[in-house]
Backbone bond lengths (Angstrom), bond angles and torsions (degrees), N, CA, C in turn:
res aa  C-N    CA-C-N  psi(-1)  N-CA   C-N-CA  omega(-1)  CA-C   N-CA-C  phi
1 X - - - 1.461 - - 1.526 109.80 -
2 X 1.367 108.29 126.72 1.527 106.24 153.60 1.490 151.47 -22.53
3 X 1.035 130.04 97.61 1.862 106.48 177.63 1.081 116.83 -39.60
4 X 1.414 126.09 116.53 1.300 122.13 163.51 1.247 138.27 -55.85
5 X 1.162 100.44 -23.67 2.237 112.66 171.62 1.278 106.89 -101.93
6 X 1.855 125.96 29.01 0.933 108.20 161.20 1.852 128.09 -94.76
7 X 1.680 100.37 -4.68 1.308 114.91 149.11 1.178 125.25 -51.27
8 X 1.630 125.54 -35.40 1.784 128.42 -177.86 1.400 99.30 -68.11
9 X 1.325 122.42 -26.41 1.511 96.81 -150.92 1.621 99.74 -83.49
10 X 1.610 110.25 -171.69 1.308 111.90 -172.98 1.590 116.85 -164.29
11 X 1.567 87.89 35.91 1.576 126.20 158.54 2.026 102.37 -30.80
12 X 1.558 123.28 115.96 1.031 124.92 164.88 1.546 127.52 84.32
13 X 1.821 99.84 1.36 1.768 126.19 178.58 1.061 94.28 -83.21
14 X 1.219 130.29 151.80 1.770 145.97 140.68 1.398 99.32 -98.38
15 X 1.117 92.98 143.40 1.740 114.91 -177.57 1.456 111.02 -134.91
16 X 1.241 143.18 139.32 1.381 152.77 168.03 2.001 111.64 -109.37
17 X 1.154 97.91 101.11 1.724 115.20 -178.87 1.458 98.93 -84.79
18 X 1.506 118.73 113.67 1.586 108.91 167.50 1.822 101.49 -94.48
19 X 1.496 108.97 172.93 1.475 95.05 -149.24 0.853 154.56 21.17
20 X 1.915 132.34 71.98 0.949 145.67 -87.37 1.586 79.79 -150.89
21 X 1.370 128.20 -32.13 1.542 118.71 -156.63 1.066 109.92 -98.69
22 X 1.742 126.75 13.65 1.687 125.28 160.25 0.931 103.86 -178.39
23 X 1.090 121.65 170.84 1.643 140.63 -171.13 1.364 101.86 49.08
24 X 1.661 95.43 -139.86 1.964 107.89 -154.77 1.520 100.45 -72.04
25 X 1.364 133.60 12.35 1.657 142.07 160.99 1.262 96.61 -67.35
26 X 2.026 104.25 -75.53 1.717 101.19 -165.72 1.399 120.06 -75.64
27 X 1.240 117.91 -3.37 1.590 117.66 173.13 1.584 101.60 -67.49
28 X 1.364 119.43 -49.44 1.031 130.89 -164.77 1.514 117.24 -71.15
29 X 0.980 124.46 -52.37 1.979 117.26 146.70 1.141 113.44 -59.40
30 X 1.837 147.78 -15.62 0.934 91.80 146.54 1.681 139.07 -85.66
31 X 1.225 118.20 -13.44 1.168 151.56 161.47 1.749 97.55 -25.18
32 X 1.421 98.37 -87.68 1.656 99.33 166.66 1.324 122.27 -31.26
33 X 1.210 113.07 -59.54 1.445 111.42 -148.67 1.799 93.72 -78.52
34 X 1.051 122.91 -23.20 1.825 120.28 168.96 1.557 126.65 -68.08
35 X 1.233 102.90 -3.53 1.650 113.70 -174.41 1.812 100.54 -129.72
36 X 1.334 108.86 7.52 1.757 115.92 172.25 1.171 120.38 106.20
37 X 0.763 126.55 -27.24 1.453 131.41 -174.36 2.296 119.14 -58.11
38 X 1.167 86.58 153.24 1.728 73.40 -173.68 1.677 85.03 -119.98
39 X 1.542 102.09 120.72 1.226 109.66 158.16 1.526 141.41 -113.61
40 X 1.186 123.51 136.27 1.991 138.41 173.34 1.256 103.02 -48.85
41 X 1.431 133.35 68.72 1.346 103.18 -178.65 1.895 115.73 -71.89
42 X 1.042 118.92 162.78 1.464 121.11 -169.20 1.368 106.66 -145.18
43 X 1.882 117.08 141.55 1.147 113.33 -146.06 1.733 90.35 -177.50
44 X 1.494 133.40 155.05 1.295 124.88 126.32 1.629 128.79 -66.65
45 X 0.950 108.60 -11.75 1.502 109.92 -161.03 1.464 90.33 -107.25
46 X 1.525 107.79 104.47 1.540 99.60 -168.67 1.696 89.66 -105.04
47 X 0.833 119.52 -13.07 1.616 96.07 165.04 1.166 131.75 -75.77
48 X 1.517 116.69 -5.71 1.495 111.37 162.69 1.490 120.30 -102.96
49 X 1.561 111.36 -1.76 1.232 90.12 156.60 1.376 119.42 -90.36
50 X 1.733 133.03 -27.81 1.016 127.96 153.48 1.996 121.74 -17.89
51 X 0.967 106.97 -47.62 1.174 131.30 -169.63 1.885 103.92 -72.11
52 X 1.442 97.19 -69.01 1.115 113.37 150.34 2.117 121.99 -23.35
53 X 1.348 102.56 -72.77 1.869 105.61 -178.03 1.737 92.38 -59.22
54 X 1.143 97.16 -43.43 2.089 97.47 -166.31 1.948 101.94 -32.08
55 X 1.445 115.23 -40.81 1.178 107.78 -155.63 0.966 103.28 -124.15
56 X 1.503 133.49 29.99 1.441 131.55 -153.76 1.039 91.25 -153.37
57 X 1.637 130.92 135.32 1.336 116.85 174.80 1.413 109.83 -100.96
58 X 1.456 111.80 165.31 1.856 126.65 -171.01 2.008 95.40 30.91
59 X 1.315 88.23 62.77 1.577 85.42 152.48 2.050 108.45 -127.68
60 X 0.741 104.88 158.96 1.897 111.96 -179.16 1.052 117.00 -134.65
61 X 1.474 132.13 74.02 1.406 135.91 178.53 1.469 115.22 -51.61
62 X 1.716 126.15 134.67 1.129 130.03 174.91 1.451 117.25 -149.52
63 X 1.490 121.60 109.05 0.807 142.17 -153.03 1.604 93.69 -68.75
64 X 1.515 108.93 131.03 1.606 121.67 179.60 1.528 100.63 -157.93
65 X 1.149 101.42 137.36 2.135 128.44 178.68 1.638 75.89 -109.01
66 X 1.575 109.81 112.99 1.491 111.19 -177.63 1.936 93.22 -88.04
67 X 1.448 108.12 -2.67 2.151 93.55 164.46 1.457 118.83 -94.12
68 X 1.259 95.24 13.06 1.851 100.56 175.89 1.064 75.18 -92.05
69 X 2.013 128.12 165.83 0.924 150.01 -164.03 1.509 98.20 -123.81
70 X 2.101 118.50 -24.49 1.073 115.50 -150.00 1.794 88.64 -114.42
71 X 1.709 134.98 -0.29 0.962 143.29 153.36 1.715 102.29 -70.86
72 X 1.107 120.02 -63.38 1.157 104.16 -176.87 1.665 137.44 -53.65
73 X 1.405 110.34 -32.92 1.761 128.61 144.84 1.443 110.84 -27.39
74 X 1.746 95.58 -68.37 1.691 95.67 -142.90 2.322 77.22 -83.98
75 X 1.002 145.71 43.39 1.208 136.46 171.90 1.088 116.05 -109.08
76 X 2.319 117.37 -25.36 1.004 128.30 -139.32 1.723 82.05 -125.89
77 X 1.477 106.90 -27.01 1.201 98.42 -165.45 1.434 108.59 -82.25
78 X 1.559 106.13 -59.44 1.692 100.17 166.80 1.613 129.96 -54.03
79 X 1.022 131.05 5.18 1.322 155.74 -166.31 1.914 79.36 -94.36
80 X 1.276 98.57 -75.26 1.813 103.90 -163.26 1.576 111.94 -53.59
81 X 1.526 88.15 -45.50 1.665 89.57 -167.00 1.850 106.95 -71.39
82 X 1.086 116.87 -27.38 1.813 118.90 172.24 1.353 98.03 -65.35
83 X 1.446 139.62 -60.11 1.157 139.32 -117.16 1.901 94.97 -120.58
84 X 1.282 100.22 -40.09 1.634 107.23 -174.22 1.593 107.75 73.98
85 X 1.284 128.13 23.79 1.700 142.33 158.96 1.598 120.86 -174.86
86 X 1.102 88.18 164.62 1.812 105.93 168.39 1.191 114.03 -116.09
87 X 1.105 132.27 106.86 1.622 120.47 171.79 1.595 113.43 -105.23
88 X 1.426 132.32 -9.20 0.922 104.18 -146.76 1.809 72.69 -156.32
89 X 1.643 120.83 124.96 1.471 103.27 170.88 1.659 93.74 -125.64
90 X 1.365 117.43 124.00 1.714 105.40 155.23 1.668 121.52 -106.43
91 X 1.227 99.45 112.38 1.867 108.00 165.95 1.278 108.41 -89.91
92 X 1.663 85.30 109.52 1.254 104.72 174.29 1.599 116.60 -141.38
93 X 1.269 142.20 -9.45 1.120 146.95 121.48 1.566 98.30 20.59
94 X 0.871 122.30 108.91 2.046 116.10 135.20 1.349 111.01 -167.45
95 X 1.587 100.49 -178.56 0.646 124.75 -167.78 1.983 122.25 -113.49
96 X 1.349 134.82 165.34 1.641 106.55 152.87 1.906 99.26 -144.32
97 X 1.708 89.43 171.17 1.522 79.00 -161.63 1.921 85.84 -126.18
98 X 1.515 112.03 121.66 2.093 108.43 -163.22 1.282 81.49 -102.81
99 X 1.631 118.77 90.80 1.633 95.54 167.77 1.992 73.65 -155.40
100 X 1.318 84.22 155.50 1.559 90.82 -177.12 1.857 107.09 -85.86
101 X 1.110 125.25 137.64 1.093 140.98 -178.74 1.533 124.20 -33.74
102 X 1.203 110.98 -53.37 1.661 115.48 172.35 1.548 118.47 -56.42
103 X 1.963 109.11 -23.41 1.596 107.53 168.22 1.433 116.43 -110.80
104 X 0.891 128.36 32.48 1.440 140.01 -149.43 2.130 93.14 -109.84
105 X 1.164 87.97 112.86 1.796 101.11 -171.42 1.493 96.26 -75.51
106 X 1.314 123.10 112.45 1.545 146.33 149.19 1.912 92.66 -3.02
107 X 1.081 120.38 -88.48 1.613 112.15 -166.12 1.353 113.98 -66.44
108 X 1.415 126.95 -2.35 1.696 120.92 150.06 1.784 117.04 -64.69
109 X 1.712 100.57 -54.25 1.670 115.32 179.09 1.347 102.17 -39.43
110 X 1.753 122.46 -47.07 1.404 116.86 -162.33 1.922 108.57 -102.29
111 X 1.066 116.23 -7.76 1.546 107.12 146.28 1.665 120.31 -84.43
112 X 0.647 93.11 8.49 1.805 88.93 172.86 1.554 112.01 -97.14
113 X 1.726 104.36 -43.00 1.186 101.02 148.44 1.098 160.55 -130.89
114 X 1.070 95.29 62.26 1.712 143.65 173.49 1.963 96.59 -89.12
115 X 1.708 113.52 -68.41 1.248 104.41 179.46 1.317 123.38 -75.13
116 X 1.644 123.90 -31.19 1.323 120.66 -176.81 1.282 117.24 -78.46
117 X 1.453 101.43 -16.27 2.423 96.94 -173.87 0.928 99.44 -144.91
118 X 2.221 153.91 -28.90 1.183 125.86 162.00 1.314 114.27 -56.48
119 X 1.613 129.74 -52.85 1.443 134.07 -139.90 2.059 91.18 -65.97
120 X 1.755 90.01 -48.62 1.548 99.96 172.77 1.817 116.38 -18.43
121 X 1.490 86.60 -75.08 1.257 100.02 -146.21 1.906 94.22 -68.22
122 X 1.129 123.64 -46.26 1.347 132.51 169.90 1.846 114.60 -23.76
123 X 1.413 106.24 -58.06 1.188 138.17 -169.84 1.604 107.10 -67.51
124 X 1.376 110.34 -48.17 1.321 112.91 170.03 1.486 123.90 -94.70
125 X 1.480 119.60 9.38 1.249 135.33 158.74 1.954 108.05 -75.94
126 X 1.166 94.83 -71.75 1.877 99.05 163.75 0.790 122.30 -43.68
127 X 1.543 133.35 -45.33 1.085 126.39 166.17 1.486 125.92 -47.25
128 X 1.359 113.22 -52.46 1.445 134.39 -155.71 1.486 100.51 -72.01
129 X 1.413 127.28 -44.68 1.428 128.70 -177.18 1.695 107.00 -70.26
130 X 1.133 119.04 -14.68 1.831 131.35 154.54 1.705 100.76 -60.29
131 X 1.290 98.36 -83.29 1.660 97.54 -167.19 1.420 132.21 -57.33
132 X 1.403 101.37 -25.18 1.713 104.24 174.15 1.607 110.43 -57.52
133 X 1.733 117.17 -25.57 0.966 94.46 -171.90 2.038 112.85 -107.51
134 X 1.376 95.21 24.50 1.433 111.75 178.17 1.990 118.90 -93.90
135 X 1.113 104.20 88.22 1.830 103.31 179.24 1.479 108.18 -12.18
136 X 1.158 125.77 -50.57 1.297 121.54 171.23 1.323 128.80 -79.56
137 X 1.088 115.07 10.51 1.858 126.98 178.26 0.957 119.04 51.27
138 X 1.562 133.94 -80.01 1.659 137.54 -176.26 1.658 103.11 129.29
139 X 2.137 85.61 168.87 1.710 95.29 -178.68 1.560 96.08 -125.76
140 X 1.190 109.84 136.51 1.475 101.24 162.65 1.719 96.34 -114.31
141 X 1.211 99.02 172.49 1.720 123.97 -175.19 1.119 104.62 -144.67
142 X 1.452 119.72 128.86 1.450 111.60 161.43 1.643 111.00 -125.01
143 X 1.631 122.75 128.48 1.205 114.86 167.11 1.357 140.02 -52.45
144 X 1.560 126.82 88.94 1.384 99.91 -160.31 2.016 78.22 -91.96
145 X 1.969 88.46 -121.76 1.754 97.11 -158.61 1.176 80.69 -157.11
146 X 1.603 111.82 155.32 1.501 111.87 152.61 1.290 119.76 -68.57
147 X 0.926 127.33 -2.23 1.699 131.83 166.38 1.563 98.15 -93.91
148 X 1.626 135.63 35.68 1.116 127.10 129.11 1.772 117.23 -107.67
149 X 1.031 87.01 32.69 1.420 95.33 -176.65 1.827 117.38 -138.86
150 X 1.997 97.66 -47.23 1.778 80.82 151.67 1.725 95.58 -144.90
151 X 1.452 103.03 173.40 1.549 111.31 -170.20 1.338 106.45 -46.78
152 X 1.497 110.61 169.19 1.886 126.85 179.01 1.555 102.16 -118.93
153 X 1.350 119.56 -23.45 1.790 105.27 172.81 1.993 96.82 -51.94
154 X 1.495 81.59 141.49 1.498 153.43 8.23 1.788 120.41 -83.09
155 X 0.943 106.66 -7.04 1.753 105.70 159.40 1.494 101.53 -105.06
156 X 1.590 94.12 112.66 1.149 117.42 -177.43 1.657 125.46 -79.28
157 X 1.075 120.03 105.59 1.466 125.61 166.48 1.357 117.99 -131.64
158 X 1.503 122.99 86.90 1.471 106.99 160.57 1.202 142.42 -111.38
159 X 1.454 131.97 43.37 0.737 157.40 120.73 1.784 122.23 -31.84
160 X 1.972 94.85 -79.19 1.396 110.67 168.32 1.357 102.22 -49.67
161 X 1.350 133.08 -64.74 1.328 138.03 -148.06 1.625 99.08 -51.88
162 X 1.669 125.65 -50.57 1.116 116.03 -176.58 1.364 110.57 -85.72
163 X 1.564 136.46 -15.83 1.479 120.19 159.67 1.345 111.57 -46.30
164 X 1.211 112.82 -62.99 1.638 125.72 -162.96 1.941 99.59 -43.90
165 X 1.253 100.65 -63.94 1.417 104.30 -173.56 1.855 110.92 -68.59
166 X 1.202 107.75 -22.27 1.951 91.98 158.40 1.374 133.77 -76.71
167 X 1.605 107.76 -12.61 1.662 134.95 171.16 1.492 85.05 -63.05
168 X 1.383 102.94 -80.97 1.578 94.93 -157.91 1.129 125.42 -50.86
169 X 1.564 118.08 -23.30 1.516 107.40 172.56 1.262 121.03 -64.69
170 X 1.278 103.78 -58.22 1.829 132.52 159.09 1.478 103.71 -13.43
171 X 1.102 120.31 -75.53 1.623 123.66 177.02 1.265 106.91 -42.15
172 X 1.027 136.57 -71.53 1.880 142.16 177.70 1.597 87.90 -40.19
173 X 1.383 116.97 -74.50 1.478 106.92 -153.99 1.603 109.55 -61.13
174 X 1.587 144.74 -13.68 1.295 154.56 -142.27 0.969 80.78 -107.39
175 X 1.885 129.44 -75.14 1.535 132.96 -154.02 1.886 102.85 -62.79
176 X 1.511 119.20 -47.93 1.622 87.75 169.82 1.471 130.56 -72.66
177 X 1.419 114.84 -12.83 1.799 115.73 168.51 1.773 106.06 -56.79
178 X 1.223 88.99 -45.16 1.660 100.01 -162.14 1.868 115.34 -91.81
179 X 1.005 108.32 -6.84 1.570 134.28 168.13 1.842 98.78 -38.61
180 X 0.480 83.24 -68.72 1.940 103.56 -171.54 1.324 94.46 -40.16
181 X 1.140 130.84 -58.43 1.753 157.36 -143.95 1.616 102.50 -93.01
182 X 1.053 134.29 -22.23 1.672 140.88 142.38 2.103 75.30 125.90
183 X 0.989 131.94 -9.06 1.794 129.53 -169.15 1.561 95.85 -64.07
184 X 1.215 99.47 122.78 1.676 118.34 177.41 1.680 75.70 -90.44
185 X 1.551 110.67 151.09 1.792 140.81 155.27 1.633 126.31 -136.08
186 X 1.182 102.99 77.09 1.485 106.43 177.43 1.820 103.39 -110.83
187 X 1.290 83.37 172.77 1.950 109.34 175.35 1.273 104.85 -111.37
188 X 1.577 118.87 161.40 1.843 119.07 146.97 1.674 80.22 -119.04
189 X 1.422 106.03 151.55 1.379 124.26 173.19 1.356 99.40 -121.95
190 X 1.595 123.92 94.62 1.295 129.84 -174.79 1.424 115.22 -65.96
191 X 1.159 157.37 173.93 1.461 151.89 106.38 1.505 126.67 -50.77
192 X 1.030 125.52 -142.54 1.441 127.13 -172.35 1.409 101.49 -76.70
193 X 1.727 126.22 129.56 1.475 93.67 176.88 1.843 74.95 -133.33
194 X 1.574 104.24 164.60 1.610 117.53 -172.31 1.843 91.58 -80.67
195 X 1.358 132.04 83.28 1.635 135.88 159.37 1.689 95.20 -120.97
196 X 1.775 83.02 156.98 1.285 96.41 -179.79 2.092 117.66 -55.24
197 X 1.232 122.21 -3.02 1.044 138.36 133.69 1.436 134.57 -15.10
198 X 1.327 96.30 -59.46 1.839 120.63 173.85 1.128 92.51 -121.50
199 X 0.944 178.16 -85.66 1.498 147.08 -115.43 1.081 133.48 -21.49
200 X 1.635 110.06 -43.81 1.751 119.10 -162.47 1.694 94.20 -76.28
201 X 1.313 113.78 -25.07 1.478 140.40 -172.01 1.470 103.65 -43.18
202 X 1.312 75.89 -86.37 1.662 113.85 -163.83 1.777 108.62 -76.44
203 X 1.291 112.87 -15.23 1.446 84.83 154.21 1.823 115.56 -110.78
204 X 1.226 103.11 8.08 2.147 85.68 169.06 1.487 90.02 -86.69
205 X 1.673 94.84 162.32 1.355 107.75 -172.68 1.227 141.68 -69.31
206 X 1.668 95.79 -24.08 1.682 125.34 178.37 1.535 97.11 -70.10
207 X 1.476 132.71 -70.63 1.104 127.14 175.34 1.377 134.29 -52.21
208 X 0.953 124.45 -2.78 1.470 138.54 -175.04 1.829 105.32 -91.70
209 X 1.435 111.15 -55.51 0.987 149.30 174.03 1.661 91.63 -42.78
210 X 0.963 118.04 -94.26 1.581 169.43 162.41 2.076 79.39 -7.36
211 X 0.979 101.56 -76.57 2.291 109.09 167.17 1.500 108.14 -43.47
212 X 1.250 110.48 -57.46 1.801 120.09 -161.08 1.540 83.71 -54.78
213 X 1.595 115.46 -69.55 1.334 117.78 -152.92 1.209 124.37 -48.47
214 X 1.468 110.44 -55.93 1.772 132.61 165.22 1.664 120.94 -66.69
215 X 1.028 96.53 -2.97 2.035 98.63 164.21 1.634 117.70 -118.20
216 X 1.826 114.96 108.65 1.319 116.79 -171.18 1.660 104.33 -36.97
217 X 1.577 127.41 -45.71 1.218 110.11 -178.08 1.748 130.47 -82.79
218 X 1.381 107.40 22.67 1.239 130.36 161.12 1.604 112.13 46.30
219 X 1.738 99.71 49.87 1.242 107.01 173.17 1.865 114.16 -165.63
220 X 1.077 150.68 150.85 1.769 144.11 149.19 1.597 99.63 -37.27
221 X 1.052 96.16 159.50 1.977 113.85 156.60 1.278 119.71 -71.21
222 X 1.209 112.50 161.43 1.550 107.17 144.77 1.406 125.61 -114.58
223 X 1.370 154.95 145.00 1.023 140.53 -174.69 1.149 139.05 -44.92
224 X 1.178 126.70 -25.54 0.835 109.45 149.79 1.715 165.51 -122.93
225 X 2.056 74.55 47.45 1.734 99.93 160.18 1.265 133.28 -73.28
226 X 1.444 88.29 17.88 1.901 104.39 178.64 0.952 118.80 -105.93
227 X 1.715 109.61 -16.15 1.521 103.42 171.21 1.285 119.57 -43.72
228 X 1.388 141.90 -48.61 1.491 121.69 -126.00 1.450 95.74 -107.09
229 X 1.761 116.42 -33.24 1.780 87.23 137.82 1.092 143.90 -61.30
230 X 1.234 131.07 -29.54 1.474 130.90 160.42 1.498 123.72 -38.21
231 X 1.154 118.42 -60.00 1.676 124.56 172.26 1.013 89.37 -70.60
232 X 1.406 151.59 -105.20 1.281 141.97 -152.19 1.544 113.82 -1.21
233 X 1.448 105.45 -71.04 1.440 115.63 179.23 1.473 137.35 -55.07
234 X 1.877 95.32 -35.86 1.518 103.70 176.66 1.817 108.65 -90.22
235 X 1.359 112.20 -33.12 1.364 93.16 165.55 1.210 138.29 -73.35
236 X 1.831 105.50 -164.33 2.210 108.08 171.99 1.450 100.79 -60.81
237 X 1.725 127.31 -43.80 1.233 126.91 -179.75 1.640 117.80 -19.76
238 X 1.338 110.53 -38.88 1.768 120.57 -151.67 1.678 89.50 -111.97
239 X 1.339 134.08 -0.58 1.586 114.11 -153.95 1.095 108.75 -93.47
240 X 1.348 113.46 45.21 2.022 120.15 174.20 2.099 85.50 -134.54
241 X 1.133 116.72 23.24 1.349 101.23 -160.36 1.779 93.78 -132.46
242 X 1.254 116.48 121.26 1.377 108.95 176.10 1.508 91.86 -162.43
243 X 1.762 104.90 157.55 1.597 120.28 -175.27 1.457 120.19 62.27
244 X 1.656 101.29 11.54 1.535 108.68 173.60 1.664 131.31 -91.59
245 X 1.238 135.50 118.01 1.180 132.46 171.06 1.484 123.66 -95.93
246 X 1.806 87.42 106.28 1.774 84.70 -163.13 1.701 94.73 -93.67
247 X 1.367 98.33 138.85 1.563 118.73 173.93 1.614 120.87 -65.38
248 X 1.464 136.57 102.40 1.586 112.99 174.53 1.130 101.06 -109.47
249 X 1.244 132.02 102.66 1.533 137.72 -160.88 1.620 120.93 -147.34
250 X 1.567 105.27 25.84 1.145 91.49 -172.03 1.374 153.56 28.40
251 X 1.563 108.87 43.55 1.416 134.30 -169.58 1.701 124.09 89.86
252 X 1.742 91.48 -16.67 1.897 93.62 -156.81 1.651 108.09 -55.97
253 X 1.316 130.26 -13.47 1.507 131.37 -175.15 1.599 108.99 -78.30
254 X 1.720 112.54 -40.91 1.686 125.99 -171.76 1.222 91.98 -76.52
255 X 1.195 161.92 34.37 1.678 160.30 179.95 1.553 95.80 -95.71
């Protein structure tokens, strides 16, 4: 009999991690890089991914502002030209904006989504004109949220709230364009997970509280309870699986 987890692995993939220098970025190279894979991690904060390759093996930190248009090029391009493919893209980069909607300044609304659904869709456009022409096609992933799926008042973000929910469409609409082209396009729509993201959150008391109560498993994530959607998706494991947004939310969607 076969190993059965020899579908997870991803022995000889290149992968490109956007926000790469904490949370579900650096979980996620390292994640990759333990099952084979050599990943780009991508980041502004190039000293932590520096920091990051130091201890990580076949990782390649490259500093990218995923709202430059001309970081995102030179991320995808030197990626190809070192590596000679893309197999594996995660958008995961974002941003969130905690301000309630009625005060919410016009050029915040449109950097939010600028990082959560242009840089996206940009990123997996470059990508995609790589993989169509790769026998093996590719997976992209994009991080949305379960707040692209239903609202976050009383923690207010709408900004995020409508990035998240144009990802998820985006993914459905990408994976049948790109269907043809062997490019798997799915999402994970996380729940609360403990990244510098939530922090300010998740440690005052009201908000903490406020998570426990509204998640059947009466607690945040930790990062890396995202792995096993993560591989799922980027490996052979997942390659009957496309236009799917799998939920890791510790119940908050079944409510």
């Amino acid at each position: 009999m076969s190993d059965p987890f020899q579908s997870f692995r991803l022995d000889g993939k290149v992968a490109i991690v956007t926000g790469a220098s904490s949370g579900i970025g650096e979980q996620t190279t390292k994640l990759f890089s333990s099952v084979g894979a050599t990943v780009v991690a991508a980041a502004r904060r190039i000293d932590r991914l520096e920091k990051l390759a130091s201890e990580t093996k076949n990782v390649v930190p490259c500093s990218c502002d995923v709202t430059n248009d001309d970081d995102c090029e030179n991320l995808v391009r030197t990626t190809f030209e070192q590596f000679g493919k893309i197999d594996i893209l995660i958008n995961n980069a974002g941003i969130s904006d905690p301000i309630p909607a009625i005060d919410e300044d016009l050029e915040e609304f449109r950097r939010v989504i600028q990082i959560d659904l242009v840089a996206c869709f940009y990123l997996a456009q470059l990508s995609a004109r790589i993989m169509r022409k790769q026998d093996t096609g590719g997976s992209i992933i994009n991080v949305a949220s379960v707040h692209g799926l239903v609202g976050s008042a009383p923690n207010n973000q709408p900004g995020y709230t409508s990035a998240k929910g144009g990802l998820v469409n985006l993914t459905r609409e990408l994976a049948l364009e790109w269907a043809r082209f062997g490019i798997r396009v799915n999402a994970i729509a996380p729940g609360y997970v403990a990244t510098e993201l939530t922090d300010e959150m998740i440690a005052g008391d009201n908000g903490r509280k406020w998570i426990e109560r509204n998640t059947p498993l009466r607690r945040p994530a930790s990062v890396h309870e995202l792995d096993g959607a993560m591989l799922l998706l980027a490996s052979e494991a997942g390659s009957y699986i496309t236009g799917e947004t799998i939920a890791v939310d510790g119940g908050w969607l079944a409510r």
